[in-house]
C-alpha positions as CSV (number, residue, x, y, z in Angstrom):
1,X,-12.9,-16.0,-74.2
2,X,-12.0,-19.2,-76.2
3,X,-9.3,-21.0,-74.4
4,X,-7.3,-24.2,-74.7
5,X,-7.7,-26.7,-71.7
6,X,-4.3,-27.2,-71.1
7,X,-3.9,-23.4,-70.8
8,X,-6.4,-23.0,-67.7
9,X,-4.6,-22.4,-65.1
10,X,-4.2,-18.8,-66.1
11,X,-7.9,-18.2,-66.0
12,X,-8.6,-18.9,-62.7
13,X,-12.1,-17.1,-61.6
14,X,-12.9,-15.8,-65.0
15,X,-15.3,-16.7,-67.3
16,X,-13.7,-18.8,-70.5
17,X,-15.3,-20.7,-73.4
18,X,-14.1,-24.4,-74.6
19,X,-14.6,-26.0,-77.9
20,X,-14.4,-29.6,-77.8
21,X,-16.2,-32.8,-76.8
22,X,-18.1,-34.9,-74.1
23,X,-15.4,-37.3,-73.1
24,X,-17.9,-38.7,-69.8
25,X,-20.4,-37.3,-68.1
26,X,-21.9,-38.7,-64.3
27,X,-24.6,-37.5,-62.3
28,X,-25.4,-36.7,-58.5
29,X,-28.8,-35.3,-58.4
30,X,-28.8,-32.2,-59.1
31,X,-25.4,-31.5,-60.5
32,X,-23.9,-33.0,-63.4
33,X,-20.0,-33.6,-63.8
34,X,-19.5,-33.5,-67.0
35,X,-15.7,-34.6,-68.3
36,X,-14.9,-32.3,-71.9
37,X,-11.6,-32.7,-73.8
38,X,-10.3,-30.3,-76.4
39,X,-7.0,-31.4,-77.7
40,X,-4.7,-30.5,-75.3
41,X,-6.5,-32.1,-72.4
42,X,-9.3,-33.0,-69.9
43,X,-11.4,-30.8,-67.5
44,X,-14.8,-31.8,-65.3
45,X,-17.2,-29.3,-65.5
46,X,-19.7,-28.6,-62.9
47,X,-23.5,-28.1,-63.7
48,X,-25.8,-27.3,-61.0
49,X,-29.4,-27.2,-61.7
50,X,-30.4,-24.6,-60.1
51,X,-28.0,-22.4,-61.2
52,X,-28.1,-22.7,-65.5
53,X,-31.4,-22.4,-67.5
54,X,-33.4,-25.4,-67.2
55,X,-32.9,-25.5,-71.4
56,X,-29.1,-26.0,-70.6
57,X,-29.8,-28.5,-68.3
58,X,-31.8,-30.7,-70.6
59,X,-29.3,-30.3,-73.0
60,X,-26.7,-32.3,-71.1
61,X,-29.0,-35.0,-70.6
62,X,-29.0,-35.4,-74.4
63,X,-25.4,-35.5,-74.6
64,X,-23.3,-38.8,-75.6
65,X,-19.4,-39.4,-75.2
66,X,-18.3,-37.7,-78.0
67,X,-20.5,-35.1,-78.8
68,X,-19.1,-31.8,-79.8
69,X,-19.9,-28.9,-77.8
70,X,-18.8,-25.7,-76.6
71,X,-19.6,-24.7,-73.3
72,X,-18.8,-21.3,-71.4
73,X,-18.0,-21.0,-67.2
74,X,-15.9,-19.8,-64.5
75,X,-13.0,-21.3,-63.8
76,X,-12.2,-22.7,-60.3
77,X,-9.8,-24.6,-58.5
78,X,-10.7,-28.3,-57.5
79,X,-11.3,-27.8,-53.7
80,X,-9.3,-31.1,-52.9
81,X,-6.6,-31.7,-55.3
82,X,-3.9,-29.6,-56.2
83,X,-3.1,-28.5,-59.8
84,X,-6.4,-29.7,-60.8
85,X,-9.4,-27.3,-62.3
86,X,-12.6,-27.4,-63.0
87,X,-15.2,-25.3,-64.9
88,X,-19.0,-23.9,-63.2
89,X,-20.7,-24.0,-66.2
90,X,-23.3,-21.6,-67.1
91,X,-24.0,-22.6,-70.8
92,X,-23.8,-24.9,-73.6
93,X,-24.0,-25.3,-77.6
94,X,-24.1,-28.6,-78.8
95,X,-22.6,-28.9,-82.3
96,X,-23.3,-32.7,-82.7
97,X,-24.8,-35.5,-81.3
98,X,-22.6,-38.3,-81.6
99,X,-23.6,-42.2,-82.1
100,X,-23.1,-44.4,-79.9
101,X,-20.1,-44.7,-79.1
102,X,-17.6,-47.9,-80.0
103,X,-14.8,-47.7,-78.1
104,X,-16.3,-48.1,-73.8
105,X,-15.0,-47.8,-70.7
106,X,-14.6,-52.2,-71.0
107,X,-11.7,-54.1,-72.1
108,X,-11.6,-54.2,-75.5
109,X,-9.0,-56.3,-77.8
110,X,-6.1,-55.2,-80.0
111,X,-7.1,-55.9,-83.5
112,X,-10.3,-54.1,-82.5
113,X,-8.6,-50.6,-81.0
114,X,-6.2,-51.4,-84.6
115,X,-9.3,-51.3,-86.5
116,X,-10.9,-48.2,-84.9
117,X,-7.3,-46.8,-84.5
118,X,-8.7,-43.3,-85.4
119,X,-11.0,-43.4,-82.6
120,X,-8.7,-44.5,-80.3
121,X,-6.3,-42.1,-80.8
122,X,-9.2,-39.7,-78.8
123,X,-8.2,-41.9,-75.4
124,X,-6.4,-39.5,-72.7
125,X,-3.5,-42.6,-72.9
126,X,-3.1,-42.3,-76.7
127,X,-3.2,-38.2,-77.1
128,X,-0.6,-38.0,-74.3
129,X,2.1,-40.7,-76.1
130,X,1.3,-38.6,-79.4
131,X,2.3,-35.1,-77.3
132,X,5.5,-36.4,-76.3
133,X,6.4,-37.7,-79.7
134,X,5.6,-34.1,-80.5
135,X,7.6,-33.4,-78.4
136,X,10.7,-35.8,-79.1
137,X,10.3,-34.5,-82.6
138,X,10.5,-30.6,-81.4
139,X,13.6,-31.6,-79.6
140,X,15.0,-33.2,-82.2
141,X,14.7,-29.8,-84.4
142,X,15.6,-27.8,-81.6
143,X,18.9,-29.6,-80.9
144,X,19.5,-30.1,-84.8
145,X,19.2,-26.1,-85.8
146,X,21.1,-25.2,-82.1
147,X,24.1,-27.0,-83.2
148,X,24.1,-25.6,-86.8
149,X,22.7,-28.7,-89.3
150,X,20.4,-27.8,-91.8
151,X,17.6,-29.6,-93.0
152,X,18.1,-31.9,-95.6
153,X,15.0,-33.2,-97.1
154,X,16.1,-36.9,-98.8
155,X,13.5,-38.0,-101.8
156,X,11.2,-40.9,-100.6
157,X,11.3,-42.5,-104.3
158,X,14.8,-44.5,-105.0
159,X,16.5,-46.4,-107.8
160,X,18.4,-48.4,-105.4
161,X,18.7,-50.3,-102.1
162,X,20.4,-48.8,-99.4
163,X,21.1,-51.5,-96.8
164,X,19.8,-54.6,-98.6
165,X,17.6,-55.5,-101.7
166,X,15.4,-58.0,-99.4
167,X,12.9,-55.5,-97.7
168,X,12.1,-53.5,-100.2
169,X,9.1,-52.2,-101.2
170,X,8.7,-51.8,-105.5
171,X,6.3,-50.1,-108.1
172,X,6.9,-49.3,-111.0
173,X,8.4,-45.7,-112.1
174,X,6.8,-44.5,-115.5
175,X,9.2,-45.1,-118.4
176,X,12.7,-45.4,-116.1
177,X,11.8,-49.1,-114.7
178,X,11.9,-50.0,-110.9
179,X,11.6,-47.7,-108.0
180,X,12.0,-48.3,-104.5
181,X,10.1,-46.9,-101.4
182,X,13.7,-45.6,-99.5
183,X,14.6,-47.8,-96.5
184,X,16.9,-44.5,-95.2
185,X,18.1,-41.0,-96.5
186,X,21.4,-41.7,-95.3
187,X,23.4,-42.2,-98.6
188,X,21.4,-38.5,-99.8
189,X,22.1,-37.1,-96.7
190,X,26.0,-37.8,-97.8
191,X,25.2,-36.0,-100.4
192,X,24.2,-32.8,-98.1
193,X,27.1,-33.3,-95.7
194,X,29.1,-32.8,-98.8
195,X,27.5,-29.7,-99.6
196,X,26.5,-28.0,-96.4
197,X,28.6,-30.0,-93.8
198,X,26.5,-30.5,-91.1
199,X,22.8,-32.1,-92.4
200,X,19.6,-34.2,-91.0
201,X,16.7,-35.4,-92.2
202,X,13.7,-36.1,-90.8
203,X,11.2,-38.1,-93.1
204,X,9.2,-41.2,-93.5
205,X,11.2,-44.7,-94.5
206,X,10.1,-48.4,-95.5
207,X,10.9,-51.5,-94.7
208,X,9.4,-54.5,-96.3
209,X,10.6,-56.7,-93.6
210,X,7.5,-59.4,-93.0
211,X,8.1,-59.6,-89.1
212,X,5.5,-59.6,-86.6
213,X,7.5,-58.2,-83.2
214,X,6.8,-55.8,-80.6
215,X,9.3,-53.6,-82.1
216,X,8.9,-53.6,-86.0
217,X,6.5,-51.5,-88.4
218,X,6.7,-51.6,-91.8
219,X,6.5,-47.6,-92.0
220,X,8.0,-45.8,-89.9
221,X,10.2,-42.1,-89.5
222,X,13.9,-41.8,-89.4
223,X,15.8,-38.8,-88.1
224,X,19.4,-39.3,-89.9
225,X,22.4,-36.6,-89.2
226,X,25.3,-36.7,-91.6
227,X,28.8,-34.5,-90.7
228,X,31.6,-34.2,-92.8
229,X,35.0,-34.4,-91.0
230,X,33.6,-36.2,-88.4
231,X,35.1,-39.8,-87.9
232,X,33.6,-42.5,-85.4
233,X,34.3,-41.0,-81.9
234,X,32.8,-37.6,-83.1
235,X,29.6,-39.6,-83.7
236,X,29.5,-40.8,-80.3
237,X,30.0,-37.8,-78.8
238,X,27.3,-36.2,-80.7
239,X,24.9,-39.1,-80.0
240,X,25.7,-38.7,-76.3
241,X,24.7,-35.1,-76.2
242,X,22.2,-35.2,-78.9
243,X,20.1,-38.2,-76.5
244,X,21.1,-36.4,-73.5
245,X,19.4,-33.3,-74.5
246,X,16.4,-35.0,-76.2
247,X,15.5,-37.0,-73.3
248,X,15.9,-34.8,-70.3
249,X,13.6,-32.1,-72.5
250,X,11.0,-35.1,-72.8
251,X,11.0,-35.5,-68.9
252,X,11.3,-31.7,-68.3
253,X,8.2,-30.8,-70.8
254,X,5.7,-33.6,-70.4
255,X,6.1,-35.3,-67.3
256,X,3.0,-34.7,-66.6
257,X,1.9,-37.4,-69.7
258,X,4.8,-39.5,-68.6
259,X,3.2,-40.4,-65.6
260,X,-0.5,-40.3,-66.5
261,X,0.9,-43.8,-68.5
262,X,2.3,-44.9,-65.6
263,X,6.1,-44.1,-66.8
264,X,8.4,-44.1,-63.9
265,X,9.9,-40.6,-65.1
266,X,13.2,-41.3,-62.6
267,X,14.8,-43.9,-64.6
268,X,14.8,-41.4,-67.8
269,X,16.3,-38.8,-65.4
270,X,19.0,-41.2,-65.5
271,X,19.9,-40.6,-69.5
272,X,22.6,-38.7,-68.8
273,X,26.3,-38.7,-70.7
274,X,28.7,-40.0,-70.6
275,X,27.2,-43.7,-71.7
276,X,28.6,-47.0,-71.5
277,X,30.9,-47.8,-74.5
278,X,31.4,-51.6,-75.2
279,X,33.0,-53.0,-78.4
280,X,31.4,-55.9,-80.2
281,X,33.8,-58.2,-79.0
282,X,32.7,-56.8,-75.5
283,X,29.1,-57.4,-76.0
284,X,30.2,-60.6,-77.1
285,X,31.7,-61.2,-73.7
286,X,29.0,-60.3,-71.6
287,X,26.6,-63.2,-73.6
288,X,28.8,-65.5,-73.1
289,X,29.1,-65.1,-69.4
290,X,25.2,-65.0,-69.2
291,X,25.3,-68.3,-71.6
292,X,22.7,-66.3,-73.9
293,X,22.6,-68.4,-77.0
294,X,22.0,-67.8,-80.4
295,X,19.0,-69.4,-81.5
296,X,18.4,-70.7,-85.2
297,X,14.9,-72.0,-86.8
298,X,15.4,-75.5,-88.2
299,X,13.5,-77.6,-90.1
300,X,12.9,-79.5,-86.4
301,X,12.0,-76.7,-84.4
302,X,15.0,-74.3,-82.9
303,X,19.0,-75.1,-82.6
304,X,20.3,-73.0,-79.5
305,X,24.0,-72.8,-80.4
306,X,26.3,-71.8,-76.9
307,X,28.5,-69.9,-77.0
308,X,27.3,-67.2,-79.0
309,X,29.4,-67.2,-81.9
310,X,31.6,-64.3,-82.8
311,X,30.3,-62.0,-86.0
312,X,26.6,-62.9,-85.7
313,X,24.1,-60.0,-85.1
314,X,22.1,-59.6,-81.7
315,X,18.9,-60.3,-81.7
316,X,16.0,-58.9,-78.9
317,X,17.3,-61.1,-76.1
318,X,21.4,-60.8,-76.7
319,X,20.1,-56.9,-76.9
320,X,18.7,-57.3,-73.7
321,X,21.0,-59.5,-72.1
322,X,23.8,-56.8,-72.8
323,X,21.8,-53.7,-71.8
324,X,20.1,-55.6,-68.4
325,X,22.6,-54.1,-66.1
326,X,23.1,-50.6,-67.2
327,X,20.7,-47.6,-66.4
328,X,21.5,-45.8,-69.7
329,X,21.9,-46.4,-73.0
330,X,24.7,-48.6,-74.3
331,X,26.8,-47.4,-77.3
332,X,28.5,-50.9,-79.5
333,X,30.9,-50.4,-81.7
334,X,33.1,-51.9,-83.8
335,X,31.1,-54.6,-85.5
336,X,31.8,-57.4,-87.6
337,X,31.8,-56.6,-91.0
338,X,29.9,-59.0,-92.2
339,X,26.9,-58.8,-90.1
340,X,27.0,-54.4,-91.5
341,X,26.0,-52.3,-94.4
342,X,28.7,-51.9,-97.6
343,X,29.4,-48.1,-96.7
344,X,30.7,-48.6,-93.2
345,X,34.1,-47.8,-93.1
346,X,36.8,-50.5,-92.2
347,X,38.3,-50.3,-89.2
348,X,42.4,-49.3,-90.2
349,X,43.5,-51.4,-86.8
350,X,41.3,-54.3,-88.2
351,X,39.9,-54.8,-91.5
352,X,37.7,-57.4,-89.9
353,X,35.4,-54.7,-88.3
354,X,33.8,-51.9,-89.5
355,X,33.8,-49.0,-87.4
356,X,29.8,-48.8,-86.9
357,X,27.5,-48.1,-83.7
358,X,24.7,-48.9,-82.2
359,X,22.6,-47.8,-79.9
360,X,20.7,-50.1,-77.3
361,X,18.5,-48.4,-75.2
362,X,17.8,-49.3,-71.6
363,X,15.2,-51.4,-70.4
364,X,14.8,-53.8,-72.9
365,X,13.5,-51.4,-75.5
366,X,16.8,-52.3,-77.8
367,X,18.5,-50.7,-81.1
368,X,17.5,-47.4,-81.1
369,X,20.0,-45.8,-83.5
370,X,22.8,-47.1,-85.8
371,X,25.7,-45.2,-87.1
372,X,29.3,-44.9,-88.4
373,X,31.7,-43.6,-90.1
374,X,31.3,-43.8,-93.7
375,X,33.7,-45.5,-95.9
376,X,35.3,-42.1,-98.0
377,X,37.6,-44.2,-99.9
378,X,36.6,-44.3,-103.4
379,X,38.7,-48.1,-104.3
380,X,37.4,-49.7,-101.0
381,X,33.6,-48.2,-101.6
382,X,33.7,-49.9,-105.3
383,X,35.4,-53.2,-104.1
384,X,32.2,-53.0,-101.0
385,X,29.7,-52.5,-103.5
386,X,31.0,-55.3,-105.4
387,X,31.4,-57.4,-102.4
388,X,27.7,-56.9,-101.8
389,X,26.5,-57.9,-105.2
390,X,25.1,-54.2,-105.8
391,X,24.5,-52.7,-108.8
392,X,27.1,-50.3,-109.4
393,X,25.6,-47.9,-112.0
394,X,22.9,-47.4,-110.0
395,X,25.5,-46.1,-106.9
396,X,27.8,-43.9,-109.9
397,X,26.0,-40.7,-108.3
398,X,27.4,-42.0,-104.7
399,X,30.5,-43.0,-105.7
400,X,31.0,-39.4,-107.3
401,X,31.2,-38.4,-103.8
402,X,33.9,-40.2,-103.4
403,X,35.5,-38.5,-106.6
404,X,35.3,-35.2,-105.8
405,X,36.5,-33.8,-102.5
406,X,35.9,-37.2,-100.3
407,X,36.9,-36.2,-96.9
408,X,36.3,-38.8,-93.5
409,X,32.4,-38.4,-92.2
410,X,29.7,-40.1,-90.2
411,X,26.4,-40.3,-89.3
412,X,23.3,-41.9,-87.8
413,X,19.6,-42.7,-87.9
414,X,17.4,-42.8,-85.4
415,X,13.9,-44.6,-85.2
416,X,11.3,-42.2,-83.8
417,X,8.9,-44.6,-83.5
418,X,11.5,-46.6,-80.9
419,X,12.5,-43.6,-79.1
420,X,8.4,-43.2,-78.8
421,X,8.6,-46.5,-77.2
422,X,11.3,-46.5,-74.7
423,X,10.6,-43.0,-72.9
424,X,6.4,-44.0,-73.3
425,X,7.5,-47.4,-71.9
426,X,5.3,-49.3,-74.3
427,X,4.5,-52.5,-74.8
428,X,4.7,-52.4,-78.6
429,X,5.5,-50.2,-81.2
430,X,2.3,-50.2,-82.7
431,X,1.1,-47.0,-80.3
432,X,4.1,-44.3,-81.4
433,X,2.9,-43.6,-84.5
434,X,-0.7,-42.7,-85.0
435,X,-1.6,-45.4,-87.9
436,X,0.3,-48.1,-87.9
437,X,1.5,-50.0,-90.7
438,X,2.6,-54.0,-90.3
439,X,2.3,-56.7,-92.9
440,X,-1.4,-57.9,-91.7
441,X,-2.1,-53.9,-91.5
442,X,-3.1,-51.6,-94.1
443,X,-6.3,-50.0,-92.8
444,X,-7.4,-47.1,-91.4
């Protein structure tokens, strides 16, 4: 009987068969202890040699990490630890003998687990962040189609900019001109809300943006939910529930991964509504008190201006500064318009502020979504386009929206690659997303 690894438990003293691969293998003498992997996890087998043909035996001394096998045994409980299995084997197929192997047991650098990125993905630490993205994204869906939004599938080819023409990635689109790798399906998603009223999407997005951080890849996924008749404290309340539900899922379904990277799995059960709300102003506040500056490049090195000034955005330390003393995430909102994107909404109490949101998460791990309420007027839209320098024929099929039917609504995106990160605790982004893309990065 072919089973999965992760799936052993049920087959305690039966005989089972697993397809998969020699991840180690140690001897004692006359018993092996070979370590196989399938997928979906890691189990030591135990070969004693007097107990399989002497053929089978032999054949395990040919093995090298990474061959592909399938072996057949009974399954047994460890006889010290709990929870843990292991499988008597009484036979084995080898499939293939692999090279030697490049990736060892010793330290090895970054740009050289980047460059054999699709054979580090095989490392127990790397297949259990990739299972709870899987997961993240099932709970995404799950909450998405529980609470009635449809799937909205945005097109990845787009004639304009969405949130500025600087990171943009361009080729040329047969006869029509310019094309743009999308930077979000928001403004399509509008389009859905419209439509079907409650929408997401759930796709690939770009960003040309030629930064280097811990937190930045030039390809990554979006999840972006758009409501109609929602306005700005609707969207909070959904992104309260909507992380709530995501993270305690997370920590309920794979804890055992969270903790095999050496995640400390109480702080996430933690990520529970409500969450701190702080206006920008607020925020504001809190780097003042901790005298965070803002820090500029110059042409002589870097101009720390005190206090921070009012309307700038927050970079990775103000972010951290203003998250360091709360165990959840922190919602901002109210932002300077000038420091937001044209379709934010103005806030009616002050047309200063635009009634946007973001997200920091705790930590340190920083903006994990951004949201507002959209701007449904159709003379304030035009005059932010404008503002913006935008081209406006390229927005008429937007600004239709606004024609027909406007009514208030809101939305938000979140990264999955920097959800990956915060509940994986990593130290860069590079290891949510199984081939990463950054601007000295192309390959595999």
């Amino acid at each position: 009987m072919w089973v999965q690894i992760d799936k052993i438990s049920q087959y305690v003293d039966k005989e089972v068969t697993i397809k998969g691969w020699l991840y180690n293998i140690r001897s004692a003498g006359k018993l092996m202890f070979p370590e196989l992997r399938d997928g979906s996890g890691l189990i030591q087998g135990v070969v004693s040699k007097k107990e399989v043909p002497e053929s089978v035996w032999d054949d395990f001394q040919k093995l090298t990490q990474e061959s592909s096998v399938i072996v057949t045994g009974m399954v047994s409980k460890h006889p010290k630890k709990e929870d843990v299995y292991e499988l008597q084997i009484n036979n084995l197929e080898i499939i293939s003998i692999a090279d030697p192997y490049p990736i060892t047991p010793k330290e090895h650098g970054v740009d050289f687990l980047s460059e054999k990125r699709h054979l580090w993905l095989r490392s127990p630490r790397q297949a259990s962040i990739l299972r709870i993205r899987n997961e993240i994204i099932m709970a995404i869906r799950t909450y998405m189609y529980e609470n009635d939004f449809i799937l909205f599938d945005a097109p990845i080819f787009t004639p304009n900019a969405c949130e500025g023409t600087s990171t943009l990635f361009e080729t040329n689109y047969f006869d029509l001109g310019k094309a743009y790798l999308s930077q979000s399906g928001q403004l399509y998603a509008e389009a859905g809300a419209l439509a079907l009223g409650k929408v997401f999407t759930l796709g690939p997005t770009f960003r040309a943006e030629n930064s280097m951080t811990r937190r930045h890849i030039t390809e990554f996924w979006m999840m972006e939910p758009e409501m109609a008749f929602f306005d700005l404290n609707d969207n909070m309340d959904l992104i309260e529930d909507f992380l709530e539900y995501v993270v305690q899922r997370v920590v309920k379904n794979r804890k055992k991964e969270l903790e095999f990277i050496g995640r400390d799995t109480s702080k996430l059960e933690k990520v529970m509504k409500p969450f701190p709300r702080l206006t920008y102003t607020e925020a504001v506040e809190i780097l003042h008190k901790k005298d965070i500056p803002l820090i500029r490049k110059t042409a002589n090195g870097e101009e720390h201006i005190r206090p921070f000034p009012w309307g700038e955005d927050f970079g990775a330390p103000h972010e951290e500064a203003i998250v360091e003393d709360f165990d959840k995430p922190v919602m901002i909102h109210r932002w300077p318009a000038g420091a937001k994107a044209f379709y934010m909404k103005r806030d009616p109490e002050n047309p200063d502020l635009v009634l946007g949101v973001d997200v920091l998460a705790p930590e340190g791990f920083g903006e994990i979504i951004g949201g507002s309420q959209r701007e449904d007027n159709l003379d304030l839209l035009l005059e932010r386009i404008r503002e913006h320098g935008l081209p406006e024929d390229e927005f008429q099929w937007y600004i239709d929206l606004r024609k027909y039917g406007s009514v208030p609504h809101s939305g938000f995106g979140l990264g999955i690659e920097r959800i990956v990160s915060w509940l994986c605790n990593l130290e860069h982004i590079r290891e949510a997303i199984p081939f990463a893309r950054r601007p000295n990065r192309i390959r595999p």
